[in-house]
TORKOL-4160 file (C-alpha; in steps of 0.2 Angstrom, whole numbers, padded with zeros to 4 digits, m for minus):
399
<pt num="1" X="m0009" Y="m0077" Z="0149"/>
<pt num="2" X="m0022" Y="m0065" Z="0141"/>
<pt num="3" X="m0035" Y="m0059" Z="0150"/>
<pt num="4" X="m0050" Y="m0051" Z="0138"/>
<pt num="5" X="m0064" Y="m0042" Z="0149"/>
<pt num="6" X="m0075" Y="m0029" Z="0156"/>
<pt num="7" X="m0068" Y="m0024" Z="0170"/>
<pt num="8" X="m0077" Y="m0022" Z="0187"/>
<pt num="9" X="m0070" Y="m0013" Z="0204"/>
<pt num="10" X="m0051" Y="m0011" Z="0204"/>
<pt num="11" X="m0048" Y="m0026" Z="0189"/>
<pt num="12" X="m0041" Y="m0012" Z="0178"/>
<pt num="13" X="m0021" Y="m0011" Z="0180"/>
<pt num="14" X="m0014" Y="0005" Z="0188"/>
<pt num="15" X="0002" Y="0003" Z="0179"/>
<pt num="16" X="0009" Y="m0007" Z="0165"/>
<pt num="17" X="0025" Y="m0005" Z="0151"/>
<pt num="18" X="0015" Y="m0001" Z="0137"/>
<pt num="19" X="m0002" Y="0007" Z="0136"/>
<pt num="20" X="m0012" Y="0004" Z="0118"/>
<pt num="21" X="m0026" Y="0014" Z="0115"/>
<pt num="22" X="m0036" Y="0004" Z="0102"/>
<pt num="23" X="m0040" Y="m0016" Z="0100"/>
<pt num="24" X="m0043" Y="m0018" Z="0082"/>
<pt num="25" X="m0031" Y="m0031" Z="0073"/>
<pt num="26" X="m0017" Y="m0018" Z="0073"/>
<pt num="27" X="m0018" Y="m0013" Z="0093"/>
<pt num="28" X="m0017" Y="m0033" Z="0099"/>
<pt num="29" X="m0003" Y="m0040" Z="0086"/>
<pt num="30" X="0006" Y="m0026" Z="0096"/>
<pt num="31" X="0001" Y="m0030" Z="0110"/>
<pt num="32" X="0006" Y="m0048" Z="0106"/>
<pt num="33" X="0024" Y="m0042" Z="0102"/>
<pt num="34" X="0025" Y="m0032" Z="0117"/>
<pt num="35" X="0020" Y="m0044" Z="0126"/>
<pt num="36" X="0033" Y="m0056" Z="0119"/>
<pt num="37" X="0047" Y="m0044" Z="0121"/>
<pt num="38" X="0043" Y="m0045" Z="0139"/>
<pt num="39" X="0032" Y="m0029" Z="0144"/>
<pt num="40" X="0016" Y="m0028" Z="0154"/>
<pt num="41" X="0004" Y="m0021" Z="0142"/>
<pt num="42" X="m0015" Y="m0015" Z="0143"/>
<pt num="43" X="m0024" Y="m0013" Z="0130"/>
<pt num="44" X="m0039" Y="m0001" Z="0129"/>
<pt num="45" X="m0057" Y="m0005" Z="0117"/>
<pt num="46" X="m0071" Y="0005" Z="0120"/>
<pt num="47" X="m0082" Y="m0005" Z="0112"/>
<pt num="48" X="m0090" Y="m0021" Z="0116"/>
<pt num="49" X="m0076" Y="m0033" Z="0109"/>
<pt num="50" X="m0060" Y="m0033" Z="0101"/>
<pt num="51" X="m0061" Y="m0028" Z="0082"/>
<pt num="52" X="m0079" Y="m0022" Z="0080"/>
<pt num="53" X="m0073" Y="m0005" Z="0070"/>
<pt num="54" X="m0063" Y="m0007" Z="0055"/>
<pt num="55" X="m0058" Y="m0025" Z="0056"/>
<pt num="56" X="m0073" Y="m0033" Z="0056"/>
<pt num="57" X="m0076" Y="m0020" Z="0040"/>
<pt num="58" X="m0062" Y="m0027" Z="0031"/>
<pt num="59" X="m0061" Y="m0038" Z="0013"/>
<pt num="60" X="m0048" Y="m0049" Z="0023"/>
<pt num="61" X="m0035" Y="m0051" Z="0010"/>
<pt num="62" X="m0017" Y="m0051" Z="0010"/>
<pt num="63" X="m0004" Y="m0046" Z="m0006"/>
<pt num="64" X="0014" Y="m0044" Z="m0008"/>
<pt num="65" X="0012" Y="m0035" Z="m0023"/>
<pt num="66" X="0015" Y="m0020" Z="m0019"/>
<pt num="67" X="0028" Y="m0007" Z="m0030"/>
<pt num="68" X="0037" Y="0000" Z="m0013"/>
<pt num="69" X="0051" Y="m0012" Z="m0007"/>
<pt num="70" X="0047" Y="m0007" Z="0011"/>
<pt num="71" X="0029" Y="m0013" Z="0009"/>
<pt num="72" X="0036" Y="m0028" Z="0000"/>
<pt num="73" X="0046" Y="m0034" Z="0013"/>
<pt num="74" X="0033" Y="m0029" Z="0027"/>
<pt num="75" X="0018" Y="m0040" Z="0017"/>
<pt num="76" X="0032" Y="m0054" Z="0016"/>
<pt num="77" X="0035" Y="m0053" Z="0032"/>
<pt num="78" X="0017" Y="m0054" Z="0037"/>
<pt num="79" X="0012" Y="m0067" Z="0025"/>
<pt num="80" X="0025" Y="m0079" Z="0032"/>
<pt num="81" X="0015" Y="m0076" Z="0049"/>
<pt num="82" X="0000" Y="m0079" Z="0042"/>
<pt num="83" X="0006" Y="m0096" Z="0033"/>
<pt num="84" X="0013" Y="m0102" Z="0052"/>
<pt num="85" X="0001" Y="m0092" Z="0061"/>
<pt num="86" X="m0006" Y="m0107" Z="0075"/>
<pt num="87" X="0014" Y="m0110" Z="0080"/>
<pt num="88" X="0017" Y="m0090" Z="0079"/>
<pt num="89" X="0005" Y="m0087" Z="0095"/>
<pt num="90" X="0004" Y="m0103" Z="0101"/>
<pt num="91" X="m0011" Y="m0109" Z="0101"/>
<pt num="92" X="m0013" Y="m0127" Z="0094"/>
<pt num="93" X="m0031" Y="m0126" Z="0087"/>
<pt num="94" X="m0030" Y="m0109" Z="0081"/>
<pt num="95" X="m0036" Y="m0107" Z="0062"/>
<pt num="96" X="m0036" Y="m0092" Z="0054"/>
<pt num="97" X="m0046" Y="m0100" Z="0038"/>
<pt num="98" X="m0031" Y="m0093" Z="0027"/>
<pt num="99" X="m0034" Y="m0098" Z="0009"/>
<pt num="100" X="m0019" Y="m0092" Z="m0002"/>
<pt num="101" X="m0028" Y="m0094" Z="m0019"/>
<pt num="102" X="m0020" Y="m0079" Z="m0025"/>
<pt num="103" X="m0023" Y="m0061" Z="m0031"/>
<pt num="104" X="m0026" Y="m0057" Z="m0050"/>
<pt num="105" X="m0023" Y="m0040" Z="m0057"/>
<pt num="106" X="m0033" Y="m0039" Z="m0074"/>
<pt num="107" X="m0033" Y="m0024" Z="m0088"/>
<pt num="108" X="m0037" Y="m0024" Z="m0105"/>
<pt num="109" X="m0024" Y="m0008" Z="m0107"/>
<pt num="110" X="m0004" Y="m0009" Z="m0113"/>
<pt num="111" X="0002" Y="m0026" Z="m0107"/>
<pt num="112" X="0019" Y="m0016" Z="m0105"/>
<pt num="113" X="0012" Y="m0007" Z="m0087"/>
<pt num="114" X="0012" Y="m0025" Z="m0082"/>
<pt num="115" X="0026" Y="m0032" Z="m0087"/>
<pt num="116" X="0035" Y="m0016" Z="m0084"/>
<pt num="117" X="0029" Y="m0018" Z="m0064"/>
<pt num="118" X="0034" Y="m0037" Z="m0064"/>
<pt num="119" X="0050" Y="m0033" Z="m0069"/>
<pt num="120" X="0051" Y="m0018" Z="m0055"/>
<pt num="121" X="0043" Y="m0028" Z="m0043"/>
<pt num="122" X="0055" Y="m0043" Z="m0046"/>
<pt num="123" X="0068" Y="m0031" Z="m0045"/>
<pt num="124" X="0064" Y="m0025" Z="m0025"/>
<pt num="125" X="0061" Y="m0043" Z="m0021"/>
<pt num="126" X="0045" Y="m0052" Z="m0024"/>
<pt num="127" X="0053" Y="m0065" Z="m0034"/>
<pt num="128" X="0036" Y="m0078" Z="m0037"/>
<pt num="129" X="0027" Y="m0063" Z="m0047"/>
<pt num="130" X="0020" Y="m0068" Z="m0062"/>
<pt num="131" X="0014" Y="m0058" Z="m0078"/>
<pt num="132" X="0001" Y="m0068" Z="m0089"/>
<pt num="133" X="0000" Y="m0063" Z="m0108"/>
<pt num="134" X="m0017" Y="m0064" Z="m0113"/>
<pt num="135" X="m0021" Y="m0083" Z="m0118"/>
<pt num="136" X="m0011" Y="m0087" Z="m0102"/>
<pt num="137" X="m0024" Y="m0078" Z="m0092"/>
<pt num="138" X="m0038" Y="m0085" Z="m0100"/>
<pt num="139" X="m0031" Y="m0101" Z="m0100"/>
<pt num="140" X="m0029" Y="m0102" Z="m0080"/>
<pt num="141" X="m0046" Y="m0091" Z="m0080"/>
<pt num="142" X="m0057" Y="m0097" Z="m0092"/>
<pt num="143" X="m0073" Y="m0082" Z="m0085"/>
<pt num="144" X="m0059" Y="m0068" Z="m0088"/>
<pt num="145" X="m0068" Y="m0058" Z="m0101"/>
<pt num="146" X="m0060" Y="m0058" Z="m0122"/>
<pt num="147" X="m0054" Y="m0039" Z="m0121"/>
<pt num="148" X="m0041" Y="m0043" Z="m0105"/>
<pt num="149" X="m0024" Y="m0040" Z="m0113"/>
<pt num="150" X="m0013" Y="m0046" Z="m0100"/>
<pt num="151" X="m0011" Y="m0050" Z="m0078"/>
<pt num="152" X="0000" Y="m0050" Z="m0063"/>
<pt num="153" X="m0001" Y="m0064" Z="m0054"/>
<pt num="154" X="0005" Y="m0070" Z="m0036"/>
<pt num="155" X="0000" Y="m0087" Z="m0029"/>
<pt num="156" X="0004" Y="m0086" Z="m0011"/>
<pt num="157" X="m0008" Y="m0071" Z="m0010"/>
<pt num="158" X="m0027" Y="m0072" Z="m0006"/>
<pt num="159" X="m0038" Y="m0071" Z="0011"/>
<pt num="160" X="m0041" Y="m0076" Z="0032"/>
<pt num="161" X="m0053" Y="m0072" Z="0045"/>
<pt num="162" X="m0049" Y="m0057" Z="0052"/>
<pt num="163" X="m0060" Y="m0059" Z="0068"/>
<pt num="164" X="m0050" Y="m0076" Z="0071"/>
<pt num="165" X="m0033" Y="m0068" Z="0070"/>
<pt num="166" X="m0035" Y="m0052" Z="0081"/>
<pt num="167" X="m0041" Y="m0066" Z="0094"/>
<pt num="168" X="m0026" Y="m0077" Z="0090"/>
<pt num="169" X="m0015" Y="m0062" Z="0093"/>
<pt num="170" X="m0026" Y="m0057" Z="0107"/>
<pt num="171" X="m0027" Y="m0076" Z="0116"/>
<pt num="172" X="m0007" Y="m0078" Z="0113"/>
<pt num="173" X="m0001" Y="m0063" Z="0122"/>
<pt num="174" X="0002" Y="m0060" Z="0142"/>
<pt num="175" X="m0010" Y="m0041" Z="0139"/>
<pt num="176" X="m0025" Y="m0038" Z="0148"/>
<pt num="177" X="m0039" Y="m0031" Z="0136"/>
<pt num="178" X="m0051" Y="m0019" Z="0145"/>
<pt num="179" X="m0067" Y="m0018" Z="0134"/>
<pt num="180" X="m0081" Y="m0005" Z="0136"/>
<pt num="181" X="m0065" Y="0005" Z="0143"/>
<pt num="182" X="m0061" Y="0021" Z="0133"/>
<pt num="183" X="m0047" Y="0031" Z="0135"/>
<pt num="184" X="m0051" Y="0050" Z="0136"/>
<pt num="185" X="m0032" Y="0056" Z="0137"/>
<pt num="186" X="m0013" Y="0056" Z="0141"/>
<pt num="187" X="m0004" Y="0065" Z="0154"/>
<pt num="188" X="0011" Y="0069" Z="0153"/>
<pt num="189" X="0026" Y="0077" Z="0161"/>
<pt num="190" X="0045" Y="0083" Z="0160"/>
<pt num="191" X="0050" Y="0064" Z="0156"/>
<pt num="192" X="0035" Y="0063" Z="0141"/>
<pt num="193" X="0018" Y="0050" Z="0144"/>
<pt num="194" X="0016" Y="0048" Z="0162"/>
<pt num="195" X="m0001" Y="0040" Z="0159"/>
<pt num="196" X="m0016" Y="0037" Z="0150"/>
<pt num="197" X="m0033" Y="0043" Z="0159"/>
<pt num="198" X="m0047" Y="0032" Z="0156"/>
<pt num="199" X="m0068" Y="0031" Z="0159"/>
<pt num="200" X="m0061" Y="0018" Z="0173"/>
<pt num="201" X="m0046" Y="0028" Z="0181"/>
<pt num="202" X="m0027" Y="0032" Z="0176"/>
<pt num="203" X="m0017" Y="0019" Z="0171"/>
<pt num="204" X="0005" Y="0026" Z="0175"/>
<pt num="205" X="0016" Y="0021" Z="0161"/>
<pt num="206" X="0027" Y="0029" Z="0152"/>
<pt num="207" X="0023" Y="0023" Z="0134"/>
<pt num="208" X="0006" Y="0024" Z="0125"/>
<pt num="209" X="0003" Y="0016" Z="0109"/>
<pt num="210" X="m0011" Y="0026" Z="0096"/>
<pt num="211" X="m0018" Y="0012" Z="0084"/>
<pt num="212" X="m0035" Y="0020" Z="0086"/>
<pt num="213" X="m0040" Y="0016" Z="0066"/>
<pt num="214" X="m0051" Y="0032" Z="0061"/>
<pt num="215" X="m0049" Y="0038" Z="0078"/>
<pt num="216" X="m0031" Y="0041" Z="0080"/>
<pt num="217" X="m0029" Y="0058" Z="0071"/>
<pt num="218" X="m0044" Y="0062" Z="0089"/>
<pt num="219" X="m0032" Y="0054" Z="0101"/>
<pt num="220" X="m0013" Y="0062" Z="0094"/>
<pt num="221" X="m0022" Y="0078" Z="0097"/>
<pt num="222" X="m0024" Y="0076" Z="0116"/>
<pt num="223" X="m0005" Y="0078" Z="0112"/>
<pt num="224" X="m0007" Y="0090" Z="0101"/>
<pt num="225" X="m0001" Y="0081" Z="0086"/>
<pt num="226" X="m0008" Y="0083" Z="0071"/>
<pt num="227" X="m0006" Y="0069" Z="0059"/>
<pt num="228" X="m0008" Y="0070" Z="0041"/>
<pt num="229" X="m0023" Y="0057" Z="0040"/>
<pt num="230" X="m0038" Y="0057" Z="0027"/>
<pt num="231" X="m0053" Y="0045" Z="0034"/>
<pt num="232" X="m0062" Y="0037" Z="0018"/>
<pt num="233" X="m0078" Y="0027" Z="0016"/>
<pt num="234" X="m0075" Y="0008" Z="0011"/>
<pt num="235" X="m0090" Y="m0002" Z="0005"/>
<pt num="236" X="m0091" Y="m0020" Z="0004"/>
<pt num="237" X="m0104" Y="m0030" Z="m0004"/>
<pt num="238" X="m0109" Y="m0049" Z="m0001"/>
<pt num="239" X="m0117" Y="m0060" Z="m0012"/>
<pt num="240" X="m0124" Y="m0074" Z="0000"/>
<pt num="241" X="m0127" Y="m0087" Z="m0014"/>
<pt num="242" X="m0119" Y="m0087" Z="m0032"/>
<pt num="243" X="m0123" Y="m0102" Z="m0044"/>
<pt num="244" X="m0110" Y="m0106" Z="m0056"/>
<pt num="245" X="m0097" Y="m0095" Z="m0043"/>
<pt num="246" X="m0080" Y="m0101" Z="m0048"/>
<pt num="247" X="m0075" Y="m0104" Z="m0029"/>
<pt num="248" X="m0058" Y="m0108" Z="m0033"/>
<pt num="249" X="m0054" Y="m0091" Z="m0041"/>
<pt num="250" X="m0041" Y="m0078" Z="m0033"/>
<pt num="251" X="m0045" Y="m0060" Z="m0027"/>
<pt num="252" X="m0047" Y="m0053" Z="m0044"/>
<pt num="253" X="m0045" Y="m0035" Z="m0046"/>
<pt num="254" X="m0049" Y="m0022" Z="m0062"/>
<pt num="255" X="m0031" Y="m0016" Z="m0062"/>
<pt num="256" X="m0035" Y="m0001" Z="m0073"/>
<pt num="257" X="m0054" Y="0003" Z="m0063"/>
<pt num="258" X="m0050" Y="m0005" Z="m0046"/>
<pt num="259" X="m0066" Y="m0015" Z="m0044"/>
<pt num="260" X="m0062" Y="m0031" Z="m0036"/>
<pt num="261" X="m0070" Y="m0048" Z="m0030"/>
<pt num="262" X="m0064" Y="m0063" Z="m0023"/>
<pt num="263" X="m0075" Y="m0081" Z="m0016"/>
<pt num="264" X="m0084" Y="m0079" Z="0000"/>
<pt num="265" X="m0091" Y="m0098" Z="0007"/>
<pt num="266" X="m0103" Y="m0101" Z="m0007"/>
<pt num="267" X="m0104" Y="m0082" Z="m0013"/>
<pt num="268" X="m0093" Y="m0065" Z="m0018"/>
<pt num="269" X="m0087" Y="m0052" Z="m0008"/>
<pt num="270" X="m0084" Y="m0037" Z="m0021"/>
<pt num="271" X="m0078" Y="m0019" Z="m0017"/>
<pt num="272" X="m0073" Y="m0005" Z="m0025"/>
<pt num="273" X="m0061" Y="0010" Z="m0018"/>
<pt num="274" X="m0073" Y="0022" Z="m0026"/>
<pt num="275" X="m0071" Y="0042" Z="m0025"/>
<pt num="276" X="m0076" Y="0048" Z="m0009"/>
<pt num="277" X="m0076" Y="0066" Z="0002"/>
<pt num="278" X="m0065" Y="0062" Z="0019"/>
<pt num="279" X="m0073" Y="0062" Z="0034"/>
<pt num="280" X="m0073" Y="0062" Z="0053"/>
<pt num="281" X="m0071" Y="0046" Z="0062"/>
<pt num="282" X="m0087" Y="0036" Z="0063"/>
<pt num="283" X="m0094" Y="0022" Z="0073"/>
<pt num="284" X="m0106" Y="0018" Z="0062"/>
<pt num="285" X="m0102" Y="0021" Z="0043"/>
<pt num="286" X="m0117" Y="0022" Z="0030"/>
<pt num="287" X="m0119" Y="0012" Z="0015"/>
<pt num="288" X="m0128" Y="0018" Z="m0002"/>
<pt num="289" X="m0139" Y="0004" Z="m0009"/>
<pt num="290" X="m0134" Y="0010" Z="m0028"/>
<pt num="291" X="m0118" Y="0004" Z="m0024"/>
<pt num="292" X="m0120" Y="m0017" Z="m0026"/>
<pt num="293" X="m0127" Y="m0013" Z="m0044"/>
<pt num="294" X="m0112" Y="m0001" Z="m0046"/>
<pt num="295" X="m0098" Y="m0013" Z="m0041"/>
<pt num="296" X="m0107" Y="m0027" Z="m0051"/>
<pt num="297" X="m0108" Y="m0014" Z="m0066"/>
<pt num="298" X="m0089" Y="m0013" Z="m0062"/>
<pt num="299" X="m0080" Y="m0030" Z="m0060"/>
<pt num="300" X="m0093" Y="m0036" Z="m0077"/>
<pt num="301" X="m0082" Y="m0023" Z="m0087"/>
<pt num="302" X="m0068" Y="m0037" Z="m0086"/>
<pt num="303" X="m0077" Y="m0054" Z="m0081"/>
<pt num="304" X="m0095" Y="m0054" Z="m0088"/>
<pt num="305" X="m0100" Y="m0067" Z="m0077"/>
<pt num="306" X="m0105" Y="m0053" Z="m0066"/>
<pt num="307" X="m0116" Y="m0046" Z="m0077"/>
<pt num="308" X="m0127" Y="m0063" Z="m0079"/>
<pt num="309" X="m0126" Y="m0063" Z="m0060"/>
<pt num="310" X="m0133" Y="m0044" Z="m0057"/>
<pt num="311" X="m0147" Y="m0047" Z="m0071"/>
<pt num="312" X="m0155" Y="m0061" Z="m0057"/>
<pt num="313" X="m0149" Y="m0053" Z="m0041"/>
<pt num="314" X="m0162" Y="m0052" Z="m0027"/>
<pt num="315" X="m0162" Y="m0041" Z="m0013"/>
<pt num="316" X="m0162" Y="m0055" Z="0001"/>
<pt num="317" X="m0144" Y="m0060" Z="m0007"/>
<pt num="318" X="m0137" Y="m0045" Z="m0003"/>
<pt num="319" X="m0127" Y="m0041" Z="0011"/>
<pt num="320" X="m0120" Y="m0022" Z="0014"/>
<pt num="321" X="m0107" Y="m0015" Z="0024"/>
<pt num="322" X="m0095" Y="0000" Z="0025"/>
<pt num="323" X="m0080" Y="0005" Z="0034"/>
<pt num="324" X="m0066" Y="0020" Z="0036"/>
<pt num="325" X="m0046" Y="0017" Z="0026"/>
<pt num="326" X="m0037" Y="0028" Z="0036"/>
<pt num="327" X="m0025" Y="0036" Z="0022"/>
<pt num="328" X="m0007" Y="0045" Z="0026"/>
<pt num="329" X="m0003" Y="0056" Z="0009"/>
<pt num="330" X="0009" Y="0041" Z="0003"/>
<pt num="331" X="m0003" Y="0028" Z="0007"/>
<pt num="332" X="0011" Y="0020" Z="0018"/>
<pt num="333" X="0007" Y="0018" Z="0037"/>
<pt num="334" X="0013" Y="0028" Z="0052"/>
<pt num="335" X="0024" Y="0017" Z="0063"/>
<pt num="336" X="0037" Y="0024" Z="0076"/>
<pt num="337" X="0041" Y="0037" Z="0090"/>
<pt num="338" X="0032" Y="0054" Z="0090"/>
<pt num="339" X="0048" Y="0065" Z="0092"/>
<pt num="340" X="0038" Y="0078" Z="0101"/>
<pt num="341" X="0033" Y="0068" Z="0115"/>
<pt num="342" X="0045" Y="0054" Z="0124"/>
<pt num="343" X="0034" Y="0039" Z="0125"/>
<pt num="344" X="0024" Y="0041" Z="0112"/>
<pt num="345" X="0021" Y="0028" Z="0098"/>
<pt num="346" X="0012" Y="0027" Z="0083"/>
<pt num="347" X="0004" Y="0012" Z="0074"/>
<pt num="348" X="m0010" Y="0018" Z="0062"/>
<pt num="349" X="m0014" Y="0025" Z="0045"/>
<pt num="350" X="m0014" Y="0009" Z="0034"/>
<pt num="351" X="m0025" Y="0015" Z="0023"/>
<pt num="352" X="m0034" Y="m0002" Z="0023"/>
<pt num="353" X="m0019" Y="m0011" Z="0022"/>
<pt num="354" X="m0019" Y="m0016" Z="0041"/>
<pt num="355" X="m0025" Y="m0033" Z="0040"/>
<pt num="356" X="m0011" Y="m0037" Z="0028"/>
<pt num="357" X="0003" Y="m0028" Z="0036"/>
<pt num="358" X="m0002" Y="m0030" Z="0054"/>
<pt num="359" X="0010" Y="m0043" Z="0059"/>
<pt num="360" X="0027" Y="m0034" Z="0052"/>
<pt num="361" X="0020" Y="m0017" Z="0057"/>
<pt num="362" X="0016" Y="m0022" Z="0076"/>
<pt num="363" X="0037" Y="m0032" Z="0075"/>
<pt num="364" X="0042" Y="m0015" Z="0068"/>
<pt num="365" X="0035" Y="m0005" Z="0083"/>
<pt num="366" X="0041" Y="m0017" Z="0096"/>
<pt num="367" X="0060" Y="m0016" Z="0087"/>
<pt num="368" X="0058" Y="0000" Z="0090"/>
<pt num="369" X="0053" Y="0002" Z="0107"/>
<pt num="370" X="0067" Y="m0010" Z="0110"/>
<pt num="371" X="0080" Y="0002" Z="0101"/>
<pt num="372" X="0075" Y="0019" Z="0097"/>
<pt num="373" X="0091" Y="0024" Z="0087"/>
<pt num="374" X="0082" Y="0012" Z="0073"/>
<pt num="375" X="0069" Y="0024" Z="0069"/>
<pt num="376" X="0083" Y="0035" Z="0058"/>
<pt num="377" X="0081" Y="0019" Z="0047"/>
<pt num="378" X="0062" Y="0016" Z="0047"/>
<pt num="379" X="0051" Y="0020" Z="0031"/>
<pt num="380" X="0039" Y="0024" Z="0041"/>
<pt num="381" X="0041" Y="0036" Z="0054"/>
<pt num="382" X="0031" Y="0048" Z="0057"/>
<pt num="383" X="0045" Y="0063" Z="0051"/>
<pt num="384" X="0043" Y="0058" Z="0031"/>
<pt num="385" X="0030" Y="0070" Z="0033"/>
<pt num="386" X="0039" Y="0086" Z="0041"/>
<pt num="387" X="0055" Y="0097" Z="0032"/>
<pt num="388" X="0069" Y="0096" Z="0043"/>
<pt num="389" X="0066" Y="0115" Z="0047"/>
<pt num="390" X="0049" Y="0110" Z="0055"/>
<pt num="391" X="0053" Y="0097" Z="0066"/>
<pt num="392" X="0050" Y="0109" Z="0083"/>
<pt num="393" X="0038" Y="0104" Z="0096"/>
<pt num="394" X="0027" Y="0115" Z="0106"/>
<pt num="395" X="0038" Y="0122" Z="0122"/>
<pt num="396" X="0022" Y="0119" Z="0132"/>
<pt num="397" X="0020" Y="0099" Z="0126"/>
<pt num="398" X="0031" Y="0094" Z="0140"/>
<pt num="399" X="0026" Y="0099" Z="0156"/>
């Protein structure tokens, strides 16, 4: 049974299997899977609760269209957790609020670049992809603006609470959770991770999982890894109240701008994956009060509904909040071994693609715990990144 605390006097575990540093949605669906798999896991959070840093920032959507088959078949995977989710972990009463009303990719571009990516899409797997010509569109959507020339389409897409799923993963594990415990390094020795030091004392183990969000690149370095990670601001607005808001519409998304929006209880969440300079990690992210207007400006270009919305907007409706993607060069995440150092795992760099993909990434770590030789075969290993001439680790890494 999990055990979610501040810990007092010698609560903290001196040992355990598998030591994650980070308790965001990706660090407890690992530890779930650990846990499953049959290790003792600890889990470290710094802050007050599980989930406070990048999850709680996040849209909360889920896709399976994506144009890479590994994606594809990770945010299938995932999906079919999410769809199952209270018998996955279970707990009887656990709801996860998923509403699966779809993801909507509009342009008013060459229908051929959609159709042209249904067909690719299709052909890697995602067989209930849909393109829409542009009366179908309207037809299914009658607020999609006159100049939309075409759509992708996937039903089985759409939304969930974040905050309830990390929990859920959290609540049907056998990890313990030490918040308000931060981890401040990893020893190691001839075999690789000995332990990870913490504010409350060394915990021995001889594997350590980094799925420290933004804070990961910080943590590989007490290794001295340098990972190839690009921290970028995320804005989300929310509109509290929206008359007239079609509440049964899909995640809609500007496919040629990126501008999105999708129902949030009565009102909107939109975003907007706007240009931005990379930065350190933060804790706290700042927003820019020009950007509701901006993102409104934005998803109006396709729907002008949101343009009749922005002309009555008051500030008390709007609700402002930002977070960090964490990008790898291919936008694909990091999930493996770290061939430098026995023992040490990677789960990070989704670039806001970890609510989504948290379930299969998390299986995918475990699997490979469980059977290292895998890794050769895995997408996403941490070596995409590194010529085959470069692949040599410090003599001093190992002590």
């Amino acid at each position: 049974m999990a055990r979610i605390t501040v810990p007092h006097g010698d609560e903290l575990p001196r040992s355990a299997d598998v030591v994650i540093v980070g308790g965001g949605v990706i660090g407890c669906a690992t530890a779930f899977h650990a846990s499953r798999a049959g290790f003792s896991v600890v889990v470290l959070e710094r802050r007050e609760g599980l989930g406070c840093l990048t999850t709680a920032a996040s849209e909360e959507c889920f896709r399976a269209q994506f144009d890479e088959p590994e994606n594809v078949s990770m945010m299938l995977e995932s999906i079919a957790v999410f769809e199952h989710f209270a018998d996955v972990v279970e707990i009887a009463d656990c709801d996860i609020h998923l509403h699966q009303q779809g993801y909507l990719f509009l342009t008013n571009g060459d229908p051929l670049v959609l159709r042209k990516r249904v067909d690719h899409q299709r052909g890697i797997g995602l067989a209930d992809v849909e393109y829409l010509t542009a009366d179908e569109v309207r037809r299914r959507f009658p607020y999609v603006g006159p100049d939309v020339t075409a759509a992708t389409w996937r039903a089985k897409d759409g939304w969930l609470s974040a905050h309830e799923m990390t929990f859920g993963f959290a609540k049907g594990s056998a990890a313990f959770f030490a918040l308000r415990t931060a981890a401040t390094g990893i020893r190691l020795d001839g075999q690789g991770v000995a332990a990870v030091t913490t504010t409350r004392g060394e915990i021995a183990t001889r594997c350590a999982v980094i799925a420290a969000g933004p804070f990961a690149g910080v943590v590989a370095s007490w290794v001295g890894a340098q990972l190839p990670l690009a921290n970028l601001r995320r804005q989300k607005v929310v509109l509290g109240q929206v008359p007239g808001m079609p509440l049964r519409a899909p995640m809609t998304i500007d496919n040629d701008t990126g501008a999105y929006w999708r129902p949030e209880v009565a009102g909107v969440a939109l975003g907007w994956a706007l240009p931005e300079t990379p930065s350190e990690p933060l804790e706290l992210v700042p927003t820019d009060w020009t950007f509701p207007a901006v993102v409104l400006d934005g998803a109006a270009r396709l729907v002008p509904f949101w343009a009749q919305v922005a002309e009555k907007l008051t500030r008390d409706n709007v609700f402002l909040s930002a977070g960090q993607y964490t990008c790898t060069p291919d936008n694909k995440p990091i999930v493996g071994p770290y061939f430098c150092v026995p023992g040490l795992y990677f789960n990070l760099g989704y670039a806001g693609h970890g609510i989504m993909a948290s379930p299969g990434g998390a299986r995918l770590l475990v699997d490979l715990m469980l059977n290292p030789a895998a890794n050769a075969e895995n997408p996403f290993r941490f070596e995409r990144f590194i010529a085959q001439d470069q692949k040599v680790c410090a003599e001093d890494m190992i002590i």
